[in-house]
Steps between C-alpha positions, in 0.01 A plus 500: 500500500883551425459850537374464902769238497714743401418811654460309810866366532639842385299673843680252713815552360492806526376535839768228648738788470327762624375243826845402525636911546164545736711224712824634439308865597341352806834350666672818430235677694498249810874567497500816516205504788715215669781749509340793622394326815685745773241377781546183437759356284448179247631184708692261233204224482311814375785586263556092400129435444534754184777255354723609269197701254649796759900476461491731200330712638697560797807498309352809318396676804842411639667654235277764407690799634167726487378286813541605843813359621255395812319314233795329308643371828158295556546383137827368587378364843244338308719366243701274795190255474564414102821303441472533157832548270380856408433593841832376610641707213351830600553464881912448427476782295335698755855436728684665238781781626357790537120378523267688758542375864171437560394315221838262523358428888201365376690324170733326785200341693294415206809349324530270812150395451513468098811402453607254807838356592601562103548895613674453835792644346363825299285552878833448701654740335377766589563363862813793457290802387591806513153585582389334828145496398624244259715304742201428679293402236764220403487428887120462465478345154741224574312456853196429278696240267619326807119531682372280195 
């Protein structure tokens, strides 16, 4: 009787971890799919009704440089809808001298959503770019804060 007692509690022990990397599998997957939607693009209650389980995940495919940059940009997009410390983090770093233009565009709007009225001075900032690509992203990033 011990032994089935036993063996039994061992099996789900070890299957909890293996159930809980099936998970961990499944959101990277939906992620991934979510991001690869050219036709039509994940809305944010799409992107918020996968909680926070996805923020590591973007943050890797933000980061991972072997992405398409097309890719990464919709990982940082998607990021804007997750105000958590870590994704605050990443996006700042993102505005970082000498970052790539496009990806900074999309860090300045999805600060604005992540980060609020605590980043209205990192976002203004770049209100005198040299780049005017930027410029206008501060324009449109603090038109967002101020729309909310």
């Amino acid at each position: 009787m011990f032994r089935g007692i036993l063996a039994c509690t061992l099996m789900v022990g070890l299957a909890l971890p293996v159930t809980a990397q099936a998970k961990d599998d499944d959101m990277r997957h939906t992620v991934e799919v979510m991001l690869g939607g050219f036709e039509r693009p994940a809305t944010d209650d799409e992107w918020m009704a996968l909680g926070d389980a996805a923020v590591p995940h973007l943050l890797d495919i933000a980061q991972d440089s072997g992405q398409p940059r097309s890719t990464r940009t919709r990982a940082v997009s998607a990021l804007g809808n997750f105000g958590t410390p870590d994704v605050v983090t990443y996006l700042e770093t993102v505005l970082e001298p000498k970052g790539d233009a496009a990806m900074q565009r999309q860090a300045l709007r999805s600060l604005a959503r992540a980060g609020g009225a605590k980043k209205i001075d990192l976002i203004g900032g770049f209100l005198t770019s040299e780049d005017t690509t930027l410029r206008e992203a501060a324009v449109r990033a603090l038109g967002m804060m101020n729309a909310e």
